[in-house]
N, C-alpha and C positions, 0 to 999 in steps of 0.2 A: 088208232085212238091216241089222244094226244095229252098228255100227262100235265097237267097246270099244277104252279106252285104256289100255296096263298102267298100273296103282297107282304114283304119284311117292312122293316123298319124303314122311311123317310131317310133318304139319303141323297147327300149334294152328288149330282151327275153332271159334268161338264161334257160336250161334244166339241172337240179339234176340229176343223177343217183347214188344211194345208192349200193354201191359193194359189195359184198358178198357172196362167194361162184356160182359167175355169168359170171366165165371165157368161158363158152360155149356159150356165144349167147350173150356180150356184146360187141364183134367186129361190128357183125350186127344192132345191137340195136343204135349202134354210127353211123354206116353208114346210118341207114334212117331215121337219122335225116334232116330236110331240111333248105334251107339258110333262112328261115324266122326267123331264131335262129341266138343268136350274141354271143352266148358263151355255149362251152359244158362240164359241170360242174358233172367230178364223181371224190363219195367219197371213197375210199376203206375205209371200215368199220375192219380195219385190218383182212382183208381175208384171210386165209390159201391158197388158189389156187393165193395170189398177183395177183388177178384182176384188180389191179391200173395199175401195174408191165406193164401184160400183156397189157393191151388196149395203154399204154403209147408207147410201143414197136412196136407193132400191127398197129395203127392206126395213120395215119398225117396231118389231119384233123386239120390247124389251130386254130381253136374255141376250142379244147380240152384242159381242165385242169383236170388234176390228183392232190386231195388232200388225203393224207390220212391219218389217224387216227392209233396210234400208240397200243391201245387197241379194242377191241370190246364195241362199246356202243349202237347198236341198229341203227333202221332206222330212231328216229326220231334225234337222235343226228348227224348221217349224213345230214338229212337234215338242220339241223340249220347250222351247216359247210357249206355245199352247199346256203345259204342263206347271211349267213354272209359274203362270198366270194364276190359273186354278189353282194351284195349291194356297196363292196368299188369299184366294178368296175363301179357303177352308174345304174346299171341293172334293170330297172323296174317292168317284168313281170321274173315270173317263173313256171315254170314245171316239175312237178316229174315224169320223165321213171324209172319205174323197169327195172334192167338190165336182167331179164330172158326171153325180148323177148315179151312177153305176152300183152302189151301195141301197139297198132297202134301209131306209131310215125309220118305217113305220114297225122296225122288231127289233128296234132298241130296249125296247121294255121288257122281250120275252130274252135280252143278253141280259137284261140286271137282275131277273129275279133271283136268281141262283147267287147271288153275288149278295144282294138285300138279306136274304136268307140265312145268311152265311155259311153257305153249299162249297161256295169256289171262293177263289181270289182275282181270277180270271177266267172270261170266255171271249170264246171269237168264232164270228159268222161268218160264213160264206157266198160271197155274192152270188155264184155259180147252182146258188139252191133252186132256184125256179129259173126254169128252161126259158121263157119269154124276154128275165130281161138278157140271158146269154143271146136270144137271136136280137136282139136291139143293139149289139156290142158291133163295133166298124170288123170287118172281114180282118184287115191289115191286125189291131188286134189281136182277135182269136187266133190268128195263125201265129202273129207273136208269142203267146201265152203260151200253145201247145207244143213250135218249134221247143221254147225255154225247156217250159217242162219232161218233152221227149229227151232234149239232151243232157238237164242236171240228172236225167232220173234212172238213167242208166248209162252204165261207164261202154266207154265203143267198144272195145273188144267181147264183152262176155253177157252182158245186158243187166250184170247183178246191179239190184237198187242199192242208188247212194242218197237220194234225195227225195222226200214229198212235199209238194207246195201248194198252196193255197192260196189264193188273191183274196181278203175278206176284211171283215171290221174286226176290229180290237179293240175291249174295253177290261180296264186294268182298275183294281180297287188297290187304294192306298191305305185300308184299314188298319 
């Protein structure tokens, strides 16, 4: 049984997407975004495939802004651009979508209730939640992911845990 939270207060929610190399599946990744969002905020990380380019041409989605970043500087430097963005737009809550798809974008609204509510100040999802789209992830992937994992997660000689990891969404309220 699944525990729902009545709807809080109207709150500005921006979603990040860091670009990069992400021209195959960031038209859709834009598209299932839903209205519960007040602004869609991707960075091109100066992408060679002009991801920005694309999604800007591609998609008419009023809520979309294309920023972009004239070097390569990583994702979290996109995301502070995508932060700093939204904030002068007054944007309270945010959300980072990877633009490769892999992220459920249509449970973005079941990470703000708790936030709307003011339950949390943070929550974060897990892409790894429904088994389907884990088998749609490339092999080389998965086997990255669990190599990482097996190895931050226990130290070589004795197997005591050091580390748990999660690959998922973040959305962060600046309440």
């Amino acid at each position: 049984m699944e525990t729902r939270i009545s709807p809080g207060p109207k709150i500005g929610v921006g979603v990040i997407i860091p670009a990069f190399k992400v021209r195959s599946h960031i038209v859709a990744v834009v598209n299932s975004i839903g209205q519960e969002v007040t602004s869609i905020i991707v960075v091109d990380d100066a992408c060679p495939e002009r991801s920005g380019d694309f999604i800007a041409k591609e998609c008419s989605d009023p809520r979309l802004v294309v920023l972009k970043h004239t070097s390569n500087r990583g994702v979290g430097a996109a995301m502070k651009t995508g932060y700093s963005y939204g904030m002068s737009l007054g944007l309270e809550v945010f959300v980072k979508v990877d633009g490769d798809g892999q992220m459920d974008a249509t449970r973005i609204d079941q990470l703000i209730e708790p936030i709307s509510q003011k339950l949390a100040d943070y929550t974060k999802g897990n892409r790894f939640f429904n088994i389907e789209q884990v088998k749609s992830m490339p092999r080389k992937r998965i086997f990255g992911i669990l190599f990482c994992l097996s190895f931050l997660r226990y130290r070589l000689d004795t197997g005591t845990c050091l580390i748990r990891i999660t690959v998922s969404q973040r959305l962060i309220a600046l309440l």
